[in-house]
N, C-alpha and C positions, 0 to 999 in steps of 0.2 A: 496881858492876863487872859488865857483861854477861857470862853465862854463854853456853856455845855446846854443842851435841850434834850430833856426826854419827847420821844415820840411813838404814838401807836404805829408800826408799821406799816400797816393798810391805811394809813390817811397819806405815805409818801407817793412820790411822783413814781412812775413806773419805771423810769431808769435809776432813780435810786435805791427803788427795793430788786433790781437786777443785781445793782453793786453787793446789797446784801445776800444775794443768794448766790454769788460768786467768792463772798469770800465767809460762807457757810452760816448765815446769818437770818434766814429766809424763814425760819420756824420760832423768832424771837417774837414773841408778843411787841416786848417797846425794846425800842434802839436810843442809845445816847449817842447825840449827834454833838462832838466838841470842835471847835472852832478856835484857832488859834491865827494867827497873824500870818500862817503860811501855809495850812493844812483843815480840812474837814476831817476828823478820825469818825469813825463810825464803830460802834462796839456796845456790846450790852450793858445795863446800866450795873454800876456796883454799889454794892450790898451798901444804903446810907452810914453806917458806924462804922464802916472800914473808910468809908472816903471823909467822914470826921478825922478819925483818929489820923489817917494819911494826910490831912489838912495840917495836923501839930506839929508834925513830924515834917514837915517840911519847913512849916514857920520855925522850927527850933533850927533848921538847917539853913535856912535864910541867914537868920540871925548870925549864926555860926562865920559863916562865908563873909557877910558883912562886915564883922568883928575881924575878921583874916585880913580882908582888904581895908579896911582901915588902919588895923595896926604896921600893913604892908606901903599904905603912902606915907604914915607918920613918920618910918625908918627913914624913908629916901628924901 
């Protein structure tokens, strides 16, 4: 499960407010620093009721998928 960190910019390490001024990102107040099993993404933080409601909408789609492959070992 991806972890995520809000950060003020000017408190990061100076190569990684390089990364962010390389991929246009150098005049964000705070950066969201997400962290997953294979990747650091780096990206502005989004708007908290979009990343709720994007939280449902995946738990429905979890579900969904879940429900698929289960019903798909029960066949075999």
């Amino acid at each position: 499960m991806p972890k995520s960190l809000v950060v003020e910019r000017e408190n990061l390490p100076a190569v990684v407010q390089g990364w962010l001024k390389a991929v246009g990102l150098s005049e964000s107040e705070l950066v969201e620093l997400v962290m997953t099993e294979r990747e650091i993404l780096l990206r502005r933080p989004s708007d908290p009721s979009l990343r709720e409601w994007a939280r449902g909408i995946t738990d429905q789609y979890d579900a969904a998928f879940r429900e698929l492959l289960d019903s798909c070992y029960a066949a075999s």
